[in-house]
C-alpha positions, 0 to 999 in steps of 0.5 A, spaced: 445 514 502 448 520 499 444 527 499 442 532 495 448 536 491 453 530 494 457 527 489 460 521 493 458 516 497 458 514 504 465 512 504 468 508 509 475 507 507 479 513 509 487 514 506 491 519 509 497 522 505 503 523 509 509 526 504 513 529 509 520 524 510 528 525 512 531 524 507 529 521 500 530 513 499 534 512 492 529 508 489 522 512 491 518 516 486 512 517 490 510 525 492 514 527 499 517 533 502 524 532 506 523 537 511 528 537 517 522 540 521 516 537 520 511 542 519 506 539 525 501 544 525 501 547 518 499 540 515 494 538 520 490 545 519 491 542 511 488 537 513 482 539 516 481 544 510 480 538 505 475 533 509 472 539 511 471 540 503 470 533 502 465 533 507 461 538 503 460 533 498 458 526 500 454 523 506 458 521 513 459 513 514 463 510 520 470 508 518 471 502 517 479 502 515 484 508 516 491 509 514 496 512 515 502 512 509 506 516 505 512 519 506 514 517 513 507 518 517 512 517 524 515 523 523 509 526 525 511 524 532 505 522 537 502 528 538 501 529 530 498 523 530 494 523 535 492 531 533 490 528 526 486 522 529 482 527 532 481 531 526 479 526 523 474 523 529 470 530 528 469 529 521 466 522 521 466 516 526 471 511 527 467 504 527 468 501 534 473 495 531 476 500 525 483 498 522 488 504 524 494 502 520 499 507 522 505 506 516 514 507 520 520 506 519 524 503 524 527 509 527 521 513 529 519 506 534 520 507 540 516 505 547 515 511 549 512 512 541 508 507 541 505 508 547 502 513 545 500 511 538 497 505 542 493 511 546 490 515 541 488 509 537 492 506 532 491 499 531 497 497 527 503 498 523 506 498 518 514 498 518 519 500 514 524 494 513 527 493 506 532 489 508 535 485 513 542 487 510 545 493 512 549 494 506 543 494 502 540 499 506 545 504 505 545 503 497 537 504 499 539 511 503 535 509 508 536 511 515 536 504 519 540 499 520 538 492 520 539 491 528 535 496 529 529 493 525 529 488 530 529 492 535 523 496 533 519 490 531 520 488 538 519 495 541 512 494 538 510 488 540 512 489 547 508 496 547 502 493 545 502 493 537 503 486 536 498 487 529 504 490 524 506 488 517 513 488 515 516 491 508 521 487 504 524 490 498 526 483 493 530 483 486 536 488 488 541 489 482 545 482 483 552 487 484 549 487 492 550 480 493 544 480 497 542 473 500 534 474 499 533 468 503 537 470 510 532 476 508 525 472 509 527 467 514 530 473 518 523 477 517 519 470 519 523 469 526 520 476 528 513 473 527 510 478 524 502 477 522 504 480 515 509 481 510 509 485 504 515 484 498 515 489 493 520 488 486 524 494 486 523 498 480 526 503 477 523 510 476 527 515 471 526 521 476 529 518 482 535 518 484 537 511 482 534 512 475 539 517 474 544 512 477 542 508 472 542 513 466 549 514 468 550 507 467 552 506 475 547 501 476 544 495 473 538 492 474 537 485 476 535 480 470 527 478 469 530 470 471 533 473 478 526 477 479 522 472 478 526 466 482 526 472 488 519 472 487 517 464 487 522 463 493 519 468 497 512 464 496 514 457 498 519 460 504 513 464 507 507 458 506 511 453 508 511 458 514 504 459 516 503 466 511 497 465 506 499 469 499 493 472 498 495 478 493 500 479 489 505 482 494 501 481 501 501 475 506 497 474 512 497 469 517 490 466 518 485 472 520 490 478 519 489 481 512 491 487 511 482 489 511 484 496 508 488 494 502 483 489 501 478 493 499 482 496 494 482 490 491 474 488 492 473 495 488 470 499 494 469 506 494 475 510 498 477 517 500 484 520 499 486 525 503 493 530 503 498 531 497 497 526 491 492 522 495 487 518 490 480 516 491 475 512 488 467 513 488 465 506 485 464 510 478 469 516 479 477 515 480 480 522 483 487 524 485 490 530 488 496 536 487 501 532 488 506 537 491 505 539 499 506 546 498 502 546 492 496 542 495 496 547 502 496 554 497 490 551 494 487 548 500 489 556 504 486 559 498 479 555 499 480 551 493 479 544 493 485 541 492 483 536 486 488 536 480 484 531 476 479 526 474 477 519 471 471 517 470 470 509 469 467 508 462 465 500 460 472 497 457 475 501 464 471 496 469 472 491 465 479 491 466 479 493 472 474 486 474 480 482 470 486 486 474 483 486 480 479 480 480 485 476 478 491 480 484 488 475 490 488 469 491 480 469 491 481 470 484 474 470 479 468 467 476 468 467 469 463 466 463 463 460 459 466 464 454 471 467 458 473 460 461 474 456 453 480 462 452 483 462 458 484 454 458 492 455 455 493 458 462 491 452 465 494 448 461 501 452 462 500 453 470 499 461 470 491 459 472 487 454 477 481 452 478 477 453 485 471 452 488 469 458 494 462 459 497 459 454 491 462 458 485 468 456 481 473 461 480 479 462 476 485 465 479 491 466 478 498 461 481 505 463 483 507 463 476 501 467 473 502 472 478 508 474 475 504 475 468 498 479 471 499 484 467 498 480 460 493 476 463 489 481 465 490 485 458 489 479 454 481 477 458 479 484 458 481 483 450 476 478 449 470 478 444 465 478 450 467 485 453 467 489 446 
């Protein structure tokens, strides 16, 4: 329950963002800072700072998700990790079963890291991989090679932290004669409990967008993209994975618990450079530059750039996009149920009974028009 002159609630989801990377991979767009020395102690206080404000304005809640992204929050190193898990401890309790998602590149996994992230309380990763190619991952500018992916996927296990996902990057340009089914099955054979693919997109203001400007790269067509897609599909189910949100497959009991109350629509708390949060009827993000965010924070300001407040036609869209990217689709209305019977009929939705109820959800197939399906239900006569 909230108190008088707090204007959250009691969140029981925190993220944290971490900017800080070694280099920038040519395909990102997300806010980082490419520091050669990671400023430990500097964003730690930060960080501090800002849940101290935060905390001014809502009640406290055990947590029951942390995660930790960024940027390449292993920069960090054990001793920032663990610096940073106590600061957070102070501030607000840990569920005694919370999920602590700790997001690595393969470099950074060594035994010796992983025993220590393993001793301060982090409970699963969240690695890095891209691509099993090496030859791709030059093109992405990352810093591993593919064997040594292998290797820190076994460093992880052996150390303690079987529970990690892995991320796969699909629909590279055709140019790089990338083989997406070595990829999948060379991730499956790790035996990961997680695996999340992601189609690269390519953002004007990254380096890759400036290549392809110039004319150096040529994106991969719609029908390549949407193949990969349907390809990792049957290749992970038929491996034992449930595809249970557009871009995430879990083995039985081993959803990634954080991100899922993204999609179910509960309130979290953001904190660190460009980090958003969501109290139920408000959306809030933050400065998005480091540099900026610390200066506002070191000043005593609340580091905030801007806000959202949901009106009636935003929860309708955000009920229909979010309710239709997992695989627990939907309830819909009478009404709603006659206009989509074309998405039936053309394979994009099914019908399936959970817990009594019959819902609608999207297929493989329907996945691939999120979007539109989304954009045309919260169209419907019935939300005007």
């Amino acid at each position: 329950m909230n108190h008088p002159g707090q204007d959250g609630p009691a969140y029981r989801h925190l993220y944290v963002h971490v900017p800080f990377c070694a280099r920038r991979c040519s395909y990102c767009d997300f806010s980082i800072a490419v520091r050669r020395q990671v400023p430990v102690d500097a964003f730690v206080r930060a960080v501090e700072k800002e849940l101290t404000v935060r905390r001014q304005r809502q009640a406290t809640e055990a947590l029951e998700t942390l995660y930790f992204g960024g940027g390449t929050p292993s920069l960090l190193g054990v001793e920032g990790i663990r610096r940073l898990l106590d600061v957070i401890r102070r501030d607000r309790p840990l569920a005694i079963n919370a999920e602590i998602t700790l997001e690595a590149n393969p470099e950074d996994i060594t035994a010796s890291a992983v025993r220590g992230w393993r001793d301060a309380g982090i409970t699963r990763l969240s690695i890095g991989v891209q691509s099993f190619d090496d030859a791709v991952l030059r093109w992405m500018h990352r810093v591993h090679d593919a064997a040594s992916a292998e290797r820190a996927v076994r460093t992880a296990r052996d150390g303690g932290l079987g529970a990690f996902s892995l991320d796969l990057i699909f629909a590279v340009p055709d140019v790089l004669a990338r083989d997406w089914t070595r990829d999948l099955d060379m991730a499956t054979s790790l035996n990961p409990d997680h695996i999340s693919l992601y189609g690269l997109t390519v953002e004007p203001h990254t380096p890759l967008g400036r290549r392809r400007a110039r004319g150096m790269v040529v994106e991969t067509t719609e029908e390549r993209y949407e193949a990969e897609f349907l390809e990792a599909h049957r290749r992970l189910s038929t491996s034992g994975f449930e595809h249970y949100e557009v871009s995430n497959f879990a083995r039985a009991g081993r959803r990634a618990i954080h991100n899922s109350a993204y999609w179910s629509g509960a309130a979290y708390l953001g904190v660190g450079p460009s980090a958003h949060g969501f109290t139920g009827a408000e959306r809030r993000w933050n400065i998005a530059a480091y540099a900026a965010w610390q200066a506002a924070l070191d000043a005593g300001q609340d580091p905030i750039e801007g806000r959202e407040v949901l009106t009636a036609e935003n929860r309708d869209a955000e009920r229909a996009y979010l309710g239709l990217r997992t695989s627990d689709g939907m309830e819909l209305s009478p009404g709603e149920s006659a206009i989509v019977a074309p998405w039936v009929e053309a394979g994009w939705l099914e019908w399936v009974e959970m817990a009594g109820k019959r819902r609608a959800r999207c297929t493989p197939e329907g996945w691939l028009r999120l979007d539109r399906l989304a954009a045309d239900l919260t169209a419907l006569p019935s939300h005007s």
